[in-house]
Rosetta silent file (secondary structure, phi, psi, omega in degrees, C-alpha in Angstrom):
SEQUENCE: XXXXXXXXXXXXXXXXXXXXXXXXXXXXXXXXXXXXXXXXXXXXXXXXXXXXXXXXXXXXXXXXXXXXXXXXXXXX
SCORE:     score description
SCORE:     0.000 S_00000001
   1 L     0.000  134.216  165.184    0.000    0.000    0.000 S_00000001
   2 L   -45.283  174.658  148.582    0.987    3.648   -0.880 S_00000001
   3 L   -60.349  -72.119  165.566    0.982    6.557    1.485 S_00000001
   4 H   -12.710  -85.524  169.413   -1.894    7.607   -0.356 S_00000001
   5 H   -65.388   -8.726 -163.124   -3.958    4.769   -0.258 S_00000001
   6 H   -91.981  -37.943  174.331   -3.449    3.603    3.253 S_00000001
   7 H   -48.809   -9.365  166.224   -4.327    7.588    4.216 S_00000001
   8 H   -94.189  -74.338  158.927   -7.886    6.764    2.572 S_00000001
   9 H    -6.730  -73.845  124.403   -8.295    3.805    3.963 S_00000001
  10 H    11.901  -65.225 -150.200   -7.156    5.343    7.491 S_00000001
  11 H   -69.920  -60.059 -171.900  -10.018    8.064    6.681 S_00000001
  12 H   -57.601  -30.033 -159.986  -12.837    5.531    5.891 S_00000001
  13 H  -111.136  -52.335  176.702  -12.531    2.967    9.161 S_00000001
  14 H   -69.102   -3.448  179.648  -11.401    5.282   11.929 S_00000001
  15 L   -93.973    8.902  177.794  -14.108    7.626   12.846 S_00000001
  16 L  -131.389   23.425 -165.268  -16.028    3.823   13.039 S_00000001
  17 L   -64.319  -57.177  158.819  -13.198    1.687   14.515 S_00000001
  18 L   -45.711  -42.521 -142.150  -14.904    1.384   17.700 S_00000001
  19 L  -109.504  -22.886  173.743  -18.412    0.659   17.053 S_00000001
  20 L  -135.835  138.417 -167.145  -17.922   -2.239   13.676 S_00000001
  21 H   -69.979  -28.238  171.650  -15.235   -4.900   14.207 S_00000001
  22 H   -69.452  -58.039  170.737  -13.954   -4.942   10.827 S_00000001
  23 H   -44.604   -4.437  163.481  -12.977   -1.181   10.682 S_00000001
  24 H   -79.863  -52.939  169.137  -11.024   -1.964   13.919 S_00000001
  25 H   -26.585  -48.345 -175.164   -9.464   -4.562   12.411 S_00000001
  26 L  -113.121   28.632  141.047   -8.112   -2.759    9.521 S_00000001
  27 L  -101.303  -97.615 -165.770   -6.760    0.416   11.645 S_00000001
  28 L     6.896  -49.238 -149.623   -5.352   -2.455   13.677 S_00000001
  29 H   -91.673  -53.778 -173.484   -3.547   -3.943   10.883 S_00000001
  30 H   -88.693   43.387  137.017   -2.339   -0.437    9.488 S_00000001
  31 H   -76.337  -43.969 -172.240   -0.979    0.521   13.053 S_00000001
  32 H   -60.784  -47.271 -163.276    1.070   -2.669   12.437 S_00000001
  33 H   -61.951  -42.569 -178.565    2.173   -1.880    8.548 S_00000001
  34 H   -45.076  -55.170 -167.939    2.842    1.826    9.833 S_00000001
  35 H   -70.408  -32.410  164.836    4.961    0.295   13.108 S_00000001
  36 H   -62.560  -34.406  173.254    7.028   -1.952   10.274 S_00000001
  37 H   -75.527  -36.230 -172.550    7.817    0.979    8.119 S_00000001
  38 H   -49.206  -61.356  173.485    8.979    2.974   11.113 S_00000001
  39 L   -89.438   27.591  158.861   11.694    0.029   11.523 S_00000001
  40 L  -105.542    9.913 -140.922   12.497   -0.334    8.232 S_00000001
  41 L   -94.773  129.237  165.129   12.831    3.658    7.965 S_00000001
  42 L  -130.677   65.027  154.696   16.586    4.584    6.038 S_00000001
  43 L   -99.551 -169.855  172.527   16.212    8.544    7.055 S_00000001
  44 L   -56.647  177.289 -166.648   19.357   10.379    8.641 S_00000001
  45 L   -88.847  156.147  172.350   20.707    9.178   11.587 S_00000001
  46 L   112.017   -9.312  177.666   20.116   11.380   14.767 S_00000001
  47 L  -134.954  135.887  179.772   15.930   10.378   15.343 S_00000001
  48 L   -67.956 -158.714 -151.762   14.915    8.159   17.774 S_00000001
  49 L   -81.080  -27.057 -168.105   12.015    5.871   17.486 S_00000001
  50 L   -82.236  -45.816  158.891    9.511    8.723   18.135 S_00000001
  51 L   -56.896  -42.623  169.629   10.375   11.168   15.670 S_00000001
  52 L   -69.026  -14.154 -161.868   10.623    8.277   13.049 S_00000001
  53 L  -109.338  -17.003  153.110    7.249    7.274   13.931 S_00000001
  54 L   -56.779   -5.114 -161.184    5.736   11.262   13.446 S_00000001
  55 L  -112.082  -24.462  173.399    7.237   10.994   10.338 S_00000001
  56 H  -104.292   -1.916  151.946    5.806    7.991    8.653 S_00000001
  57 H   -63.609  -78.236  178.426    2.178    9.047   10.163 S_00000001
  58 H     7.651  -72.109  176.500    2.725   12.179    8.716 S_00000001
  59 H   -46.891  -39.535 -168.067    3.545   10.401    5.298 S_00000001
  60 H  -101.627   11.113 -166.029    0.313    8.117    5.809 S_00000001
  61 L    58.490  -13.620 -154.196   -1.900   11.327    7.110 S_00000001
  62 L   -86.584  128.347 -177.919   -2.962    9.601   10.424 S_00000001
  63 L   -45.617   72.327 -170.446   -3.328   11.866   12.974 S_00000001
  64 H   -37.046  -11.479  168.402   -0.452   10.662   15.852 S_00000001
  65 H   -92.814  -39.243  147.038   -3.566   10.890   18.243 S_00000001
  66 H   -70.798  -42.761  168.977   -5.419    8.496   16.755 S_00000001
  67 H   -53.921  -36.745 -172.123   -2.972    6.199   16.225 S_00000001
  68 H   -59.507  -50.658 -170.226   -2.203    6.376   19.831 S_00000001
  69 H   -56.163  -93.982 -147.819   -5.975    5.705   20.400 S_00000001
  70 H   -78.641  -12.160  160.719   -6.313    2.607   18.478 S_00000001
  71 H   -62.827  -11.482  165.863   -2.627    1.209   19.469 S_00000001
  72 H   104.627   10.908 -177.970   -4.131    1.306   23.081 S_00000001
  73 L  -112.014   31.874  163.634   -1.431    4.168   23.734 S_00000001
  74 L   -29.387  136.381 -170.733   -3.926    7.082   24.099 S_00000001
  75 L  -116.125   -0.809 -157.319   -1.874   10.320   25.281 S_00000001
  76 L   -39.566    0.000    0.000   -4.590   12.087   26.428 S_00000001
């Protein structure tokens, strides 16, 4: 999946992630592909894990507060 596409995807399922199990399912899944690019990430050297991981939501559109939400890592 693209940046593009997963940021559509992303769009369609999370405002209903709680309430129908597949649209959890599939932010679930692209929290994972997201957490896989993050360590597969060849940007400079010098950013920790947290900065790498702003940087491929960014890339994917996803909000870092949602993600946090459906990784169970809610910042509120």
């Amino acid at each position: 999946m693209d940046n593009d596409e997963i940021a559509r995807v992303w769009q369609e399922h999370f405002p209903r992630w709680t309430e129908n199990h597949d649209s959890g399912q599939i932010c679930r899944l692209l929290c994972t592909l997201v957490r896989e690019r993050v360590r597969h990430l060849a940007i400079p050297l010098g950013l920790n894990a947290d900065q790498k991981l702003q940087h491929v939501l960014e890339a994917c559109g996803i909000p870092r507060v949602q993600f946090d939400k459906v990784s169970g890592h809610d910042r509120r």
